[in-house]
C-alpha positions as CSV (number, residue, x, y, z in Angstrom):
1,X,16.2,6.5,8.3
2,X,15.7,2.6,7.0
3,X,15.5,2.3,3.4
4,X,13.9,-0.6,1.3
5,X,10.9,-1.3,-1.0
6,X,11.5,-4.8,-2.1
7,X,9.4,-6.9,-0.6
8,X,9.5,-10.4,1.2
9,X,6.0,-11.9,2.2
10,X,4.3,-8.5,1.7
11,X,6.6,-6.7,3.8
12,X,9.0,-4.1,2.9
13,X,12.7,-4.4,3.8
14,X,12.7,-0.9,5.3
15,X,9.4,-1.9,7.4
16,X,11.2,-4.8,8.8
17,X,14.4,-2.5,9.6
18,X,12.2,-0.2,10.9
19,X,10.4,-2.9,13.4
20,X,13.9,-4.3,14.6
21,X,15.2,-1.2,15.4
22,X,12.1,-0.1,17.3
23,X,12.7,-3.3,19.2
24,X,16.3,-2.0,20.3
25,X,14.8,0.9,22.0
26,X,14.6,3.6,19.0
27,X,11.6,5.7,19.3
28,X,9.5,5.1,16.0
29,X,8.9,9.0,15.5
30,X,13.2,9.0,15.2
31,X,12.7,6.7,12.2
32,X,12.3,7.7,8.2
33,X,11.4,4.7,6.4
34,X,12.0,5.1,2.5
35,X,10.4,2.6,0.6
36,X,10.5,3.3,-3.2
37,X,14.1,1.8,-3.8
38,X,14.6,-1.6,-5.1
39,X,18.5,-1.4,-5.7
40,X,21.7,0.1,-4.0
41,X,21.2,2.9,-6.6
42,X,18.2,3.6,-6.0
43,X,18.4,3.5,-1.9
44,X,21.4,6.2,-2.3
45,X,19.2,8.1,-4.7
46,X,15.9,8.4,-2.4
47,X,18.0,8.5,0.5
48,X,19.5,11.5,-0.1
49,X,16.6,13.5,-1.4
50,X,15.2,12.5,2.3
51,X,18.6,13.5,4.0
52,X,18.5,17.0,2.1
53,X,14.6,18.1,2.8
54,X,15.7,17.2,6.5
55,X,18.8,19.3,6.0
56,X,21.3,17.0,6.7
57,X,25.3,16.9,5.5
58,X,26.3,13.6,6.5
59,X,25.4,10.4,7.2
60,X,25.8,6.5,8.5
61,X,25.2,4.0,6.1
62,X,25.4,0.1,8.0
63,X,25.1,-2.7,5.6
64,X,26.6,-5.9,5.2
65,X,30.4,-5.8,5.3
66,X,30.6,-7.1,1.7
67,X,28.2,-4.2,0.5
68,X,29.2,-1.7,2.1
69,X,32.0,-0.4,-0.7
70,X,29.3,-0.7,-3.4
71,X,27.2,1.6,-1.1
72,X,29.2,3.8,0.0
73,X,30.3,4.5,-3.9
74,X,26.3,5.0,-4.5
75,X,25.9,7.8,-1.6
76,X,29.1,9.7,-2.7
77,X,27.3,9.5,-6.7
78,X,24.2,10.7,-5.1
79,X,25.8,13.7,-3.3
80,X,26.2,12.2,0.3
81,X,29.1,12.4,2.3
82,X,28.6,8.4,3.8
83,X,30.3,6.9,6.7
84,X,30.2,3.4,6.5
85,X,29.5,1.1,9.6
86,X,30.0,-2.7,8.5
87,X,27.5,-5.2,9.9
88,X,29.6,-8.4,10.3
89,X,28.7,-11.5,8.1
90,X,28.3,-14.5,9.5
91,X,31.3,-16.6,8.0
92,X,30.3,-18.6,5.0
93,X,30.2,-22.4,4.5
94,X,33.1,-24.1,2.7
95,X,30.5,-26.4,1.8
């Protein structure tokens, strides 16, 4: 699943997700795009009404590594048991 509704360009986050992983090898039918959220709130909230219709218990959330406490916090609030797999930042300027 790839979640995302805001928008860049006329594109939805979870549609570009969605094309990048397709481009790793994923087969498209494997992926759920959910596109109503616009916050971290809201991705946990929609998320797990998706996980739960497809009956699962757990899942992998992969974010940024500086976002991933915050999101892991909104998947336990929304009722899903969340293992959290940091995507590396790139290290920041000191300028």
């Amino acid at each position: 699943r790839v979640s995302g509704g805001r928008r860049w360009a006329g594109v939805a986050e979870a549609e570009v997700l969605a094309q990048e992983l397709i481009a790793l090898g994923v087969e498209p039918g494997a992926i759920v795009p959910e596109l109503c959220s616009l916050s971290t709130r809201e991705n946990a909230h929609y998320s797990a009404g998706i996980l739960r219709a497809r009956g699962a218990q757990r899942a992998a959330i992969v974010t940024c590594d500086w976002h991933l406490a915050r999101a892991r916090v909104s998947f336990r609030a929304a009722g899903v048991d969340a293992l959290g797999l940091p995507a590396i930042s790139p290290p920041q300027s000191r300028r």
